[in-house]
LUMGUDO-349064 format. One line per 10 residues: number of its first residue (from 1); for each residue x, y, z of N, C-alpha, C. Coordinates in nm, 3 decimals, m for minus. Layout:
<atoms>
NUM) X:Y:Z:X:Y:Z:X:Y:Z | ...
</atoms>
This chain:
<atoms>
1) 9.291:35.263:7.858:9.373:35.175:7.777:9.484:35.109:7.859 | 9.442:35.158:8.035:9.596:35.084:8.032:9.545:34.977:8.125 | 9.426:34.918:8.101:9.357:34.807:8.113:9.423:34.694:8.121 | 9.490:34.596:8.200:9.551:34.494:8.129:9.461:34.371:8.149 | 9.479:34.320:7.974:9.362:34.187:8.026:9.465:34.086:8.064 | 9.371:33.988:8.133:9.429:33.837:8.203:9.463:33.743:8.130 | 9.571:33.684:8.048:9.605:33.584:7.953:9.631:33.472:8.020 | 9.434:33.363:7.964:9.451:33.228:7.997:9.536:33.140:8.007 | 9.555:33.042:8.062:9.710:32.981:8.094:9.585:32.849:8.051 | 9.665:32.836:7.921:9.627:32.682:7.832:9.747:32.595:7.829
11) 9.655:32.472:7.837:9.771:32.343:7.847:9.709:32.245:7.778 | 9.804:32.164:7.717:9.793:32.057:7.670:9.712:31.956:7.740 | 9.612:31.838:7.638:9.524:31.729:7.769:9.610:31.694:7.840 | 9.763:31.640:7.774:9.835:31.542:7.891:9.822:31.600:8.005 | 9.848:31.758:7.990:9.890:31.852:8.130:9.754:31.831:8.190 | 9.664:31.880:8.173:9.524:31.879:8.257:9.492:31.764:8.257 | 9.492:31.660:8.254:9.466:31.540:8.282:9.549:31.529:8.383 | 9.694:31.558:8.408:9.810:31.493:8.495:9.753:31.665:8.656 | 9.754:31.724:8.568:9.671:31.820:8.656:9.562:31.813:8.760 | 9.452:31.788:8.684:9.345:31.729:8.771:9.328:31.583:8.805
21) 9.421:31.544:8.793:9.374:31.393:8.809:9.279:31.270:8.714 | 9.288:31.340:8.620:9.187:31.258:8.528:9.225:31.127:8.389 | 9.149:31.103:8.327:9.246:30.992:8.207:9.269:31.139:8.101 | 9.372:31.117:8.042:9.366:31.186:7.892:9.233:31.126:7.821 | 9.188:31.054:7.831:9.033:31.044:7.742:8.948:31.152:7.792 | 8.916:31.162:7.902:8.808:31.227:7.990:8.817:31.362:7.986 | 8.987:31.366:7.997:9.019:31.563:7.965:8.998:31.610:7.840 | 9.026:31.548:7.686:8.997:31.535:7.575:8.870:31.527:7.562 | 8.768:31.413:7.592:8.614:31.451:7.604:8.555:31.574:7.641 | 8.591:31.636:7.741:8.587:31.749:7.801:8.587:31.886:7.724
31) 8.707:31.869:7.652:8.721:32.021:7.567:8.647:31.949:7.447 | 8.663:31.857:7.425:8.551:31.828:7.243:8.406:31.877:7.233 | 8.380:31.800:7.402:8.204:31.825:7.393:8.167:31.966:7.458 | 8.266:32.052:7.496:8.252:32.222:7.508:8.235:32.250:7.660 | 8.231:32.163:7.756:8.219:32.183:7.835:8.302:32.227:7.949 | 8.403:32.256:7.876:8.549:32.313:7.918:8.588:32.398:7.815 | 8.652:32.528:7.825:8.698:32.632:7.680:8.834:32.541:7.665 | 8.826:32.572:7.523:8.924:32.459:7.465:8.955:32.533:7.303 | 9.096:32.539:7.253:9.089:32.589:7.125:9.160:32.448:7.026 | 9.123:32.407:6.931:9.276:32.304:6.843:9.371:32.420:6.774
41) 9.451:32.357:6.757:9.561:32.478:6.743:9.670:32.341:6.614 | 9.661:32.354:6.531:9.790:32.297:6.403:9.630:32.183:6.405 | 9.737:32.060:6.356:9.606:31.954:6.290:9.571:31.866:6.400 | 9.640:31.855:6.542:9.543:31.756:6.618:9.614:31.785:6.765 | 9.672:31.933:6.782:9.667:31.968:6.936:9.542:32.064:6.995 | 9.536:32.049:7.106:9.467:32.090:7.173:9.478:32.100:7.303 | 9.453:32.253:7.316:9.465:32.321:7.376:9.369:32.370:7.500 | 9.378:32.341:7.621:9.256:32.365:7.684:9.260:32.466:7.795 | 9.165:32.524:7.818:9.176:32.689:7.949:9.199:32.603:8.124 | 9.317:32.587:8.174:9.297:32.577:8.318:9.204:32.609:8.373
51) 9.186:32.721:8.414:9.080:32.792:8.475:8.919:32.731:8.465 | 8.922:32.743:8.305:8.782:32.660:8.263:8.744:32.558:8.385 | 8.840:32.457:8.352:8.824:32.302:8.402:8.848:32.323:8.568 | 8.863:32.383:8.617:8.879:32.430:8.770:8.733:32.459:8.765 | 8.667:32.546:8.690:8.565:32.571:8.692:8.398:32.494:8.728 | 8.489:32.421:8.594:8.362:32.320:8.581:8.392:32.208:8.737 | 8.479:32.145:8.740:8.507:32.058:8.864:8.428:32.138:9.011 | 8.486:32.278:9.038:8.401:32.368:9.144:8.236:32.344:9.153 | 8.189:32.360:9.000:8.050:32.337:9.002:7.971:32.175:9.029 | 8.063:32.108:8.970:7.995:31.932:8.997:7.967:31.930:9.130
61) 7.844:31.859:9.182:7.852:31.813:9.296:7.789:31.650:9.267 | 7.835:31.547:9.380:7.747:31.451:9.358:7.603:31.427:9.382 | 7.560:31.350:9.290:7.408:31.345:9.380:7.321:31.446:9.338 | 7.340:31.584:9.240:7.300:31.702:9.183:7.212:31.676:9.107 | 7.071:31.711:9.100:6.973:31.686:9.015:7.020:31.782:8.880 | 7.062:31.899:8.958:7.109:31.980:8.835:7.205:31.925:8.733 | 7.301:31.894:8.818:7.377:31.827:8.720:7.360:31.744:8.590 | 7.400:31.720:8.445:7.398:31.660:8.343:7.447:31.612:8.350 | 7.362:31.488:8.358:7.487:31.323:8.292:7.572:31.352:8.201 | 7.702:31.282:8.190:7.819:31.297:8.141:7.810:31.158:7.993
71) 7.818:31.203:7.911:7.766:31.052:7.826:7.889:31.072:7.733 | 8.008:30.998:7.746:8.115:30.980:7.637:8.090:30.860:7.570 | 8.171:30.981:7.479:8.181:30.913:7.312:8.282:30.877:7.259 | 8.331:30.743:7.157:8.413:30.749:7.076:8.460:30.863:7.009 | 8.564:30.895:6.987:8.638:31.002:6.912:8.689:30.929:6.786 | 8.591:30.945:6.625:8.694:30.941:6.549:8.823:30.950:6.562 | 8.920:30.831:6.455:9.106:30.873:6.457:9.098:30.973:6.353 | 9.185:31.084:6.380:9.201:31.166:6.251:9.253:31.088:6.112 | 9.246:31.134:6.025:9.297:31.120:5.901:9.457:31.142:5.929
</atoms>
């Protein structure tokens, strides 16, 4: 029990976007379509795992057959 677990260090898109270098669209695409751990948290924040997105970036390579095309989408505006 005296186990201690590791508590994810989540940030806002602005942050991981300004983080990795990316648009706030692309970091937002990212946690919507699951391909990054991502929780919403009240009616329209969101919350996404650092680590995750380190993750996924480590794995891309260019030119990767493995790799899955990336196909973004419009995001409904909330209500």
């Amino acid at each position: 029990m005296n186990e201690q677990k590791r508590i994810p260090r989540m940030c806002g898109i602005d942050d991981i976007a300004e983080m990795f270098g990316i648009s706030r669209y692309y970091a937002r695409q990212l946690a919507l379509s699951g391909k990054v751990a991502a929780v919403r948290v009240g009616r329209g924040k969101i919350l996404v795992n650092a680590d995750s997105v380190a993750e996924f970036f480590d794995a891309a390579h260019l030119g990767s057959d493995a790799q899955e095309s990336t196909r973004i989408i419009p995001i409904p505006r909330a209500l």
